[in-house]
C-alpha positions in Angstrom: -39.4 17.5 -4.2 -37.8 17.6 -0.7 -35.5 20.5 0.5 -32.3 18.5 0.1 -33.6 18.2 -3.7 -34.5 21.8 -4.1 -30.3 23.1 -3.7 -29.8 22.1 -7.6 -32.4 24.6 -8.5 -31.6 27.7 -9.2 -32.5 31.1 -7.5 -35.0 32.4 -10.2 -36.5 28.4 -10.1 -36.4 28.6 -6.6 -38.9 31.6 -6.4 -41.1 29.8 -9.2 -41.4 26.7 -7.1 -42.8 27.8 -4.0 -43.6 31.2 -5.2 -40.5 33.3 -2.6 -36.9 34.1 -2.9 -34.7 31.7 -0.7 -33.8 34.5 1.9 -37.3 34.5 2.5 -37.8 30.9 3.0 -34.6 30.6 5.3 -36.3 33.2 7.1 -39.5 31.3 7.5 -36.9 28.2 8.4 -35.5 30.3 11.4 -39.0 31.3 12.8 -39.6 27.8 13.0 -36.3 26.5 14.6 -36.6 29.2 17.0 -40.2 27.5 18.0 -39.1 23.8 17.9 -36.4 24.9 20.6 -39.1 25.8 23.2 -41.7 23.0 22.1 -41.4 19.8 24.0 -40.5 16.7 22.2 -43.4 14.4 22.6 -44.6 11.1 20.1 -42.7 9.2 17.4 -40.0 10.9 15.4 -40.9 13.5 12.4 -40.8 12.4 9.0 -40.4 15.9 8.1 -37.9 18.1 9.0 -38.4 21.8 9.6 -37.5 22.9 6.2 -39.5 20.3 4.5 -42.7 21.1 6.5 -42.0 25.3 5.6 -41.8 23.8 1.8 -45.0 21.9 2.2 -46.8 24.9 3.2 -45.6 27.3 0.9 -46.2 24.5 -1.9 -49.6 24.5 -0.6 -50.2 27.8 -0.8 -48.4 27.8 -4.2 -50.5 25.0 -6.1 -53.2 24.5 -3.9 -53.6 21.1 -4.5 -55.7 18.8 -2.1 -54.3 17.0 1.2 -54.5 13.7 -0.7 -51.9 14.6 -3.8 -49.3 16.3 -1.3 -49.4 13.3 1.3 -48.7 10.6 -1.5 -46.0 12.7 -3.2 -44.4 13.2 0.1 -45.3 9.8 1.8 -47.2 10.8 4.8 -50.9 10.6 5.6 -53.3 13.8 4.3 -53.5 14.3 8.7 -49.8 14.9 8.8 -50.0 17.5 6.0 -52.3 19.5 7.1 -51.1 19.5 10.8 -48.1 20.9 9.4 -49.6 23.1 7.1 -51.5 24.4 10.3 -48.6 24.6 12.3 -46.9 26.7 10.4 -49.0 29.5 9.6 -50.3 29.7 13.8 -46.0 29.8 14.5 -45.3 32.1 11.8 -48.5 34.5 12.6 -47.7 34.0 16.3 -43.7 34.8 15.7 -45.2 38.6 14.4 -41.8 38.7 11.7 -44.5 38.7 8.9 -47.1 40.9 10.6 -48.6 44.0 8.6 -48.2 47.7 9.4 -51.7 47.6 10.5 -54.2 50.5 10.0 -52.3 52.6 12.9 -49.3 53.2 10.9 -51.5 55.2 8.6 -52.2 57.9 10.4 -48.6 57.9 12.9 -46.8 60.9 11.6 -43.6 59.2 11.2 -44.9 56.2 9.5 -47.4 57.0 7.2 -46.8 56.6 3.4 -47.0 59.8 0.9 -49.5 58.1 -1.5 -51.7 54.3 -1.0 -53.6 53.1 -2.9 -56.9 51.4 -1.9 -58.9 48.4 -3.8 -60.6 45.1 -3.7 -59.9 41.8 -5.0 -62.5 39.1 -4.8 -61.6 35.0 -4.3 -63.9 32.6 -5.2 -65.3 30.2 -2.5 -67.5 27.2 -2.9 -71.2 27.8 -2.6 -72.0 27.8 1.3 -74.8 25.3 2.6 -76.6 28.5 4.5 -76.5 31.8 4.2 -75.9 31.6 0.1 -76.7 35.3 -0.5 -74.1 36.9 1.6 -71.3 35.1 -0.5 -72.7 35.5 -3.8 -71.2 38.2 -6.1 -73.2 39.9 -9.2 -70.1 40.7 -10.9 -68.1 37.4 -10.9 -71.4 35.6 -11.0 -70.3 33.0 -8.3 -69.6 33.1 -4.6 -66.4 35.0 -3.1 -64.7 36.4 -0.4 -63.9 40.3 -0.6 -60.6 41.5 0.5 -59.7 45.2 1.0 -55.9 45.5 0.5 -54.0 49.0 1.2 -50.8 49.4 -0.6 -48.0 52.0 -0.4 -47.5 52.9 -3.9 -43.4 53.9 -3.4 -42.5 50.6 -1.8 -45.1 48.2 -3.2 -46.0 46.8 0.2 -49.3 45.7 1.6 -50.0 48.1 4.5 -53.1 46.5 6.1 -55.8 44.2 4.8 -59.3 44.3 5.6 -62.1 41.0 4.9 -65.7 41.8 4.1 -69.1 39.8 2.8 -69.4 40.4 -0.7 -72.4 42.1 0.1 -71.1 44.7 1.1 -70.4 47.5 -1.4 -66.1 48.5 -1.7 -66.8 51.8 0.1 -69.0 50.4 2.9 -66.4 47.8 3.3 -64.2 51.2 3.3 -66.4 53.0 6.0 -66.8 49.6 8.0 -63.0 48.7 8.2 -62.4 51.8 10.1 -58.9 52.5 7.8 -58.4 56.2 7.7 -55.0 58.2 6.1 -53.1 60.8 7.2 -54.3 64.7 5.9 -50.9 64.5 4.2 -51.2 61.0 2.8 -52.9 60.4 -1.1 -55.1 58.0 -1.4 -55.4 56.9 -4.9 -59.3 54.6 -5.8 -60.7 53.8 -8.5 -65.4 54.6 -9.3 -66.0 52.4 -6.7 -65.2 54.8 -3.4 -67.3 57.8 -4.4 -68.2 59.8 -1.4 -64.8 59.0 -0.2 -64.0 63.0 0.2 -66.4 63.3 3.2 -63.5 60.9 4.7 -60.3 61.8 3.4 -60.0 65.2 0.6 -56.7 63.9 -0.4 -58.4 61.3 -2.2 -59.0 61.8 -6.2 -61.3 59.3 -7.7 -61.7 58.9 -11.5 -64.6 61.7 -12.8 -67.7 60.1 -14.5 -69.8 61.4 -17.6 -72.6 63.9 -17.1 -76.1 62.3 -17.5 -76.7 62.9 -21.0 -73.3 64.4 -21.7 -69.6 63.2 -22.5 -66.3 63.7 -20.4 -63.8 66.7 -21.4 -60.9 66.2 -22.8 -59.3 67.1 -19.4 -61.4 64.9 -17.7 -60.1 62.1 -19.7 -56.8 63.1 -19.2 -57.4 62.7 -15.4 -58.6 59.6 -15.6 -56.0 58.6 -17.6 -53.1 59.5 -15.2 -55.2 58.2 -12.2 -55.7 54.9 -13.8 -51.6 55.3 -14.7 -50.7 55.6 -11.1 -53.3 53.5 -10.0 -52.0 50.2 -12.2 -49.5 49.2 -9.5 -52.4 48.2 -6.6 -53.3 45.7 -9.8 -49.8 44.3 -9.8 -49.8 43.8 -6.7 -52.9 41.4 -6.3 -51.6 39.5 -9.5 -48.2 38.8 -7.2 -50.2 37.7 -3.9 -52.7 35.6 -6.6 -49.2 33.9 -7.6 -50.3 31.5 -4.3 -53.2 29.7 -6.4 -55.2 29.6 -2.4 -56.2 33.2 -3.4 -57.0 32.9 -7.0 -58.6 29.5 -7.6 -62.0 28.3 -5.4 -61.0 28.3 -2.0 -62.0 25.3 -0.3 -61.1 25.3 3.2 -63.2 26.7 6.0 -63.9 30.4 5.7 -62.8 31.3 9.4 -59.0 30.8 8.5 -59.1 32.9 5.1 -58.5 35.6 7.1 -55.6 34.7 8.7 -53.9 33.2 5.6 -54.7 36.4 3.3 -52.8 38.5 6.4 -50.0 35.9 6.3 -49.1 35.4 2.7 -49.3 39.2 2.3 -46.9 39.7 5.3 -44.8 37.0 3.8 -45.0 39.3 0.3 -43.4 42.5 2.0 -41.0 40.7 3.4 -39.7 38.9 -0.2 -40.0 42.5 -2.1 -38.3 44.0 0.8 -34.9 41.6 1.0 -35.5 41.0 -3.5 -31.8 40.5 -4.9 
């Protein structure tokens, strides 16, 4: 579907299609007329224009579907598709309009959020040639890629974003990351940070049972209105899985997953920020 066909659609189809609003996608439109205006023209004409190559990518992202379905629904060759798929993510990363608070604004006085919320999300890879047992995860039973995501839990935005071997446990991933809050910040996380407090005291955690004993019914309680408050950091990774590159088996090299997770989450705050 090109971009001249997408204007029939309406708003809430829009946003299904290529998974953002369309003040968000005339956004990512701008970023890239404002770098075609410096770029030299050079070789044979485009067969895409600018707003067709930003719908490629963000149908890309969206469906994830292999170089060789998009270039024969689009009629161009798989090298064209994935030079512009390439192009614009470096031009959109490189403009910084999508960029991420970044650990810093965590602990700057006049930036940092009231209450975050910390947790992992996990995106499966295909097995690797070498190196098999840094990938491989014992609780999805396959081989991933970790990511560390930071939310503010008033806003709903992704605040920074941290990548780790599966390897490594969710609070040495914590400790090795380097993110640290504000003394006035909350930070909300769920069994999996214990030891957190020698870090950060603002930081409740769920309580676990006694050896050989049962929780209290205020324990449950807690754990009930931490999970309560919690649930929104889950929401969140179910919107950025909306892009089927993070939730189905990532088959691209690993070097760039990175760069796409910090992307497509800066493209995220942006579309909750500007939502109708």
């Amino acid at each position: 579907m090109r971009y001249e066909e997408t204007k029939r659609l309406s708003n809430r189809e829009f946003k299904r299609l290529v998974g953002v609003q369309r003040l968000t996608f005339n956004e990512i439109v701008k970023v890239l007329q404002d770098a075609a205006s410096h770029r030299e023209t050079r070789g044979c004409y485009k067969k895409l224009c600018l707003e067709d190559q930003a719908l490629v990518c963000l149908m890309y992202w969206r469906e994830y579907r292999t170089y060789f379905h998009i270039a024969n629904d689009w009629q161009v060759s798989e090298a064209t598709v994935c030079r512009t798929v390439h192009w614009v993510e470096n031009i959109l990363v490189n403009s910084g309009r999508f960029r991420l608070g970044g650990k810093k604004s965590l602990l700057t006085a006049s930036q940092k959020p009231k209450t975050v919320a910390m947790d992992v999300t996990e995106s499966p890879i295909e097995r690797p040639k070498y190196g098999q047992k840094r990938f491989f995860s014992g609780k999805q039973k396959r081989h991933t890629l970790k990511s560390q995501f930071v939310i503010d839990l008033e806003t709903l935005q992704v605040i920074c974003v941290v990548n780790g071997s599966v390897r490594r446990h969710d609070f040495k991933l914590f400790i090795h990351s380097k993110v640290r809050f504000h003394p006035d910040t909350e930070s909300l996380e769920d069994s999996g940070y214990q030891g957190i407090a020698k870090f950060h005291a603002n930081s409740p955690i769920p309580r676990k049972k006694p050896r050989r004993g049962k929780l209290t019914l205020e324990d449950k309680q807690f754990n009930r209105g931490l999970a309560r408050r919690r649930v929104a950091v889950e929401h969140v990774n179910r919107r950025l899985k909306i892009f089927r590159i993070f939730s189905q088996r990532y088959r691209n090299r690993r070097k760039r997953f990175g760069l796409r997770c910090h992307l497509i989450a800066g493209v995220y705050n942006y579309d909750i920020q500007n939502a109708c």
